[in-house]
N, C-alpha and C positions, 0 to 999 in steps of 0.2 A: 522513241520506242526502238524494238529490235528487229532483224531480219535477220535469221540466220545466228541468233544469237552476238550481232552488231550493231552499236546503234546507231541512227540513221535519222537524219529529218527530211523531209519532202523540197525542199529548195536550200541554198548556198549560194553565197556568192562565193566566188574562186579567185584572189585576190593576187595568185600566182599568173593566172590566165585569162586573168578580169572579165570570166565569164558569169554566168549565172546555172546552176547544175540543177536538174530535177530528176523527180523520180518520172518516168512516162506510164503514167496510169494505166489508158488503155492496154498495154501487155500484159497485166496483172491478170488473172493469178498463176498466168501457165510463165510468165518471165517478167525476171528483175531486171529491167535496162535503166541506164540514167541518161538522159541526153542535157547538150549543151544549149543555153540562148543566149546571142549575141544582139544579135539587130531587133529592128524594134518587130517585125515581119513572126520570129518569131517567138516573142511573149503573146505577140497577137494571135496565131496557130494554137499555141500549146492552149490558151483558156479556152478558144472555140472550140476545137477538137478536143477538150477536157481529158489532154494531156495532165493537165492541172487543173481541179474543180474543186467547190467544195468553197461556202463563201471567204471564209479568212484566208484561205491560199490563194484562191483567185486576187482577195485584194495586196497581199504580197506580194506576189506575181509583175501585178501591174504596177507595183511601187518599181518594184525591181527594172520594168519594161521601159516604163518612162523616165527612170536612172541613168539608163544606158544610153537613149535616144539622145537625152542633152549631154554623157560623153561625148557621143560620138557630133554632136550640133547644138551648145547652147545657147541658140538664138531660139528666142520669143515666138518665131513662125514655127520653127521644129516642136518645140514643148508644145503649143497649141496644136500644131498636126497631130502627134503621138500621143495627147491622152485624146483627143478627138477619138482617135483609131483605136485605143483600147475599149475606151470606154461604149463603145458600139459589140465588142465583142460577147458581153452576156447581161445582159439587160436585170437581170428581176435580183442579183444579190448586189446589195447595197454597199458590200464593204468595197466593191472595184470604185465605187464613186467617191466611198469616203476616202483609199488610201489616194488616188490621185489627189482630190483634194488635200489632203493633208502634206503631201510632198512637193504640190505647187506654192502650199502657203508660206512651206519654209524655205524653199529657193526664194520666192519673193523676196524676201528680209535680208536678203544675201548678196553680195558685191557682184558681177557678173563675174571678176576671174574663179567665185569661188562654187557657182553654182554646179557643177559636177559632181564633185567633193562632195556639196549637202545631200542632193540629191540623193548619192551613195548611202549618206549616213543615214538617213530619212528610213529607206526603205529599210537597211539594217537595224533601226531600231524597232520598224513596226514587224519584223521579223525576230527579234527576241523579248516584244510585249506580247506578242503575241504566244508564244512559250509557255513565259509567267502567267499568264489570262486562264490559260486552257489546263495549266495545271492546277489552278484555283480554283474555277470549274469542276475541277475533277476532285479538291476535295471538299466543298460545299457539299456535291451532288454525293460521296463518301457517307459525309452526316448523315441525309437523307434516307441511302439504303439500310446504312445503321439501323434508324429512329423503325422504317418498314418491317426490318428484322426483329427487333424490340414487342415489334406490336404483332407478329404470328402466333398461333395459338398451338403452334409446334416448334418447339425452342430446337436450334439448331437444324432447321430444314433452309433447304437452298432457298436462294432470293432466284426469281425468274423474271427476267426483263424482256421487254420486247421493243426490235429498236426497227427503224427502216430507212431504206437508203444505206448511205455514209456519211457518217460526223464522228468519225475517226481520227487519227492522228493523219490519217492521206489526205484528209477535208482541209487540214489545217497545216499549219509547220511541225509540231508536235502535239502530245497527249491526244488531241480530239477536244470536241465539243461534248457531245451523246455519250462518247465512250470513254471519257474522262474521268467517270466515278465510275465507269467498270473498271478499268488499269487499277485506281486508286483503292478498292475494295478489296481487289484480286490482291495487288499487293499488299494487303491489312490482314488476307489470310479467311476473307469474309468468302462462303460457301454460296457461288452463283451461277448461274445458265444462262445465255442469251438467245432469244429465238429470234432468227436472222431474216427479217422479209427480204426476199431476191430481189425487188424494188424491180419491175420490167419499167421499160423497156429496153436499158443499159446495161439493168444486172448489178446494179454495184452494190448492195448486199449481200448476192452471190460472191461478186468478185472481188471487193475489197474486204468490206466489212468482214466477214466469214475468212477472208485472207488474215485478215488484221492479228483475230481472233486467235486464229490457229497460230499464230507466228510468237502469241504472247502465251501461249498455254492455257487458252480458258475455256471452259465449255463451251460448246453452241452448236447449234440444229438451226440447220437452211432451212426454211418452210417458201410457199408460194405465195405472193401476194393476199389470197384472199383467204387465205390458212389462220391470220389472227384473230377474227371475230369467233372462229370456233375453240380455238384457246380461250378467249377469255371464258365462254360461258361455261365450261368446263374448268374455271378455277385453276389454269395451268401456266396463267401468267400473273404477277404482284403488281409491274411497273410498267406503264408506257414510255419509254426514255428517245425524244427524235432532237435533231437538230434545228437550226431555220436559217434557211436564206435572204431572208428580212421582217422583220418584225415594227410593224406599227406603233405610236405612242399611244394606243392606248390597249396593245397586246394582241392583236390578231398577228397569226404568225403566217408568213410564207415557207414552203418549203415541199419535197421535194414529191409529185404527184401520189395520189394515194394516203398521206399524211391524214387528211381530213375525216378519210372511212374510217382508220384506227381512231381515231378521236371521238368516233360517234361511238365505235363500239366499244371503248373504255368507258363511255359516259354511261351506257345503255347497262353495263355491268357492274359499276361502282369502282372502276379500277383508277387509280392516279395515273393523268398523264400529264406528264412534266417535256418541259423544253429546254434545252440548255445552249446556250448560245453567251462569245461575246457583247458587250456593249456597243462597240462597234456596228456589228447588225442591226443594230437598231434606228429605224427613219425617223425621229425625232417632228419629219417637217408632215407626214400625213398620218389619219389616225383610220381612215376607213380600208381595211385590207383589200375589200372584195372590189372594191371599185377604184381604188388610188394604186394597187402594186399590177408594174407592168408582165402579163406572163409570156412568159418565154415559147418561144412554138418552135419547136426543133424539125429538122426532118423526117418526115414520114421514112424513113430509110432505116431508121433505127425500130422502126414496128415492125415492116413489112420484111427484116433480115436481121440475123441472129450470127456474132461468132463464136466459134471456142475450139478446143483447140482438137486436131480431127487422129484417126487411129494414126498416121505416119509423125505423132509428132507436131504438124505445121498450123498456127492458129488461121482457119477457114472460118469464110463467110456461106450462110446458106441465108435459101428463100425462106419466110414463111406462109408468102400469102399469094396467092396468085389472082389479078384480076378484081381486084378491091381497091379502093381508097382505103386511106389512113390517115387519122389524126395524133399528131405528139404535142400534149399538152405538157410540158414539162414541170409544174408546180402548181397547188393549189393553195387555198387559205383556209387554215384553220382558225375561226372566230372566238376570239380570247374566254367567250362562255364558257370554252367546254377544253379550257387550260386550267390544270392542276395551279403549276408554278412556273418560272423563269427561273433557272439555274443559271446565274450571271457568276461574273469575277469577282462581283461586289457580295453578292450571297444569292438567297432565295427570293423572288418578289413576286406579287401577283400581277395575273394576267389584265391591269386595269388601270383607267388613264391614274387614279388616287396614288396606287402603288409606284407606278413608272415616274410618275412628279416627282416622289419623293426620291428614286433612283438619281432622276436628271437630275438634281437638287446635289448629289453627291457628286455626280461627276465634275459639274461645277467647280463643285469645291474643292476636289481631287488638283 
């Protein structure tokens, strides 16, 4: 995607300075900084502090993290320490588990002089499948808005999506997940609106999503979290389009708090709500969401204080709550019932173990 009219992916490796380069999210939207990760200390930082978040980056990320740690040590006790230590850093999106996984399996098969090297290439490959993934996604989820436009009873009126959180090209390396057939429609010249949930208690609908948006020329209107039950029922949205942070084999999806309420209130409306997510995200090994996906509990710190950025310029932190408990539940589960579709790399699939077999059945064969 672009910033500033350049284009830009969310991580790199720097082959000049055999670092690893990010974009640092929390700046967003009042500043574009990119900072460096060398040590393993901080791949570990940047996913807790959701420097980097968002589940396909995170598990690049950690590819990338546990790359550099067996540069810098590859002995068996380091590799075991460093994905120990990533893999504690965010619990509930599955791709951190699958990309370690994946980059320890291909060191295994590897000589010891050469495991550094793999590692590197490991992580750089699930860093440009990932790419290709999200752009497929983007034109699957394309057809899609198509087929929604097709079916209006007003030829040539805008498509209106309603997305929440971020599953942007910031979530991922590039395109997005969510917002993968927005790019892809926008660029087809297809007439669309996105209405932006602010997603409390981080804000990254405000602050990315809504950033995303502006940076790519496409319409969209911030609303407040509890703002899209009264859109739908007033016919002012077509498509529920979210992300997910893991997805069960037999379609309950995790993903990013609040997820769930849009889901009831698209159902409660007749509205489609689709999910679009890698294969990757997907846990293969549980199928019951609401009791097998681990949820994330973040700091009450992020409820009870708010930053952005203040009249002099400088981005501040303020109170909001004085003398209260706070709970931060970070992610819920939406029960595959009341899921439209699955907007994979593979295509469209339903939210259900019948449909998913037949997915895994492919990746197999893939």
């Amino acid at each position: 995607m672009h910033i500033n009219g350049l284009p830009h992916s969310t991580i790199w490796y720097d082959y000049d300075t055999q670092s690893v380069a990010i974009i640092d999210q929390t700046q967003l939207p009042h500043r574009f900084e990119i900072i460096t990760l060398r040590r393993l200390e901080d791949f570990c930082r940047a996913i807790n502090d959701m420097q980097v978040r968002g589940a396909p980056l995170i598990g690049a990320t950690a590819a990338y993290g546990l790359a550099m740690a067996i540069a810098q040590d590859p002995s068996l006790e380091c590799e075991n320490h460093a994905a120990k230590q990533l893999l504690a850093t965010r619990p509930t999106a599955v791709n951190l588990r699958w990309a370690i996984t994946r980059v320890r399996s291909e060191i295994h098969a590897t000589p010891p002089a050469l495991r550094a090297r793999t590692a590197l290439a490991s992580a750089d490959r699930i860093r440009n499948e990932d790419i290709a993934c999200c752009e497929a996604i983007g034109e699957h989820g394309h057809g899609l808005f198509q087929q929604l436009l097709n079916n209006k009873k007003t030829p040539g009126s805008t498509l209106n999506i309603l997305t929440h959180c971020n599953a942007g090209w910031l979530a991922t390396v590039d395109w997005g997940t969510a917002l993968a057939p927005v790019y892809k429609a926008h660029l087809a010249g297809i007439d669309l609106h996105v209405w932006v949930d602010e997603t409390r208690p981080r804000n990254q609908g405000a602050s990315l999503t809504a950033w995303e948006l502006a940076q790519q020329g496409i319409p969209h209107t911030v609303i407040t979290d509890n703002t899209g039950g009264h859109l739908m029922q007033h016919n002012m949205v077509d498509l529920c389009l979210v992300g997910s942070d893991r997805t069960t084999a037999s379609g309950d999806v995790c993903n990013k708090i609040g997820t769930y309420l849009k889901a009831l209130a698209a159902k409660d409306n007749n509205i489609p709500f689709y999910v679009a997510l890698p294969t990757s995200t997907i846990d293969w090994t549980i199928d019951d969401g609401l009791s097998q996906i681990p949820i994330e509990q973040r700091s009450a710190r992020e409820v009870t204080h708010i930053s952005g950025l203040d009249e002099q310029g400088n981005i501040s932190e303020i109170k909001l709550i004085a003398g209260s408990n706070a709970a931060n539940y970070a992610f819920d589960v939406t029960p595959a019932r009341l899921i439209s579709g699955l907007i994979t790399e593979y295509g469209i699939f339903q939210a259900s173990p019948s449909s998913l077999s037949v997915l895994k059945t492919t990746l197999t064969n893939h």
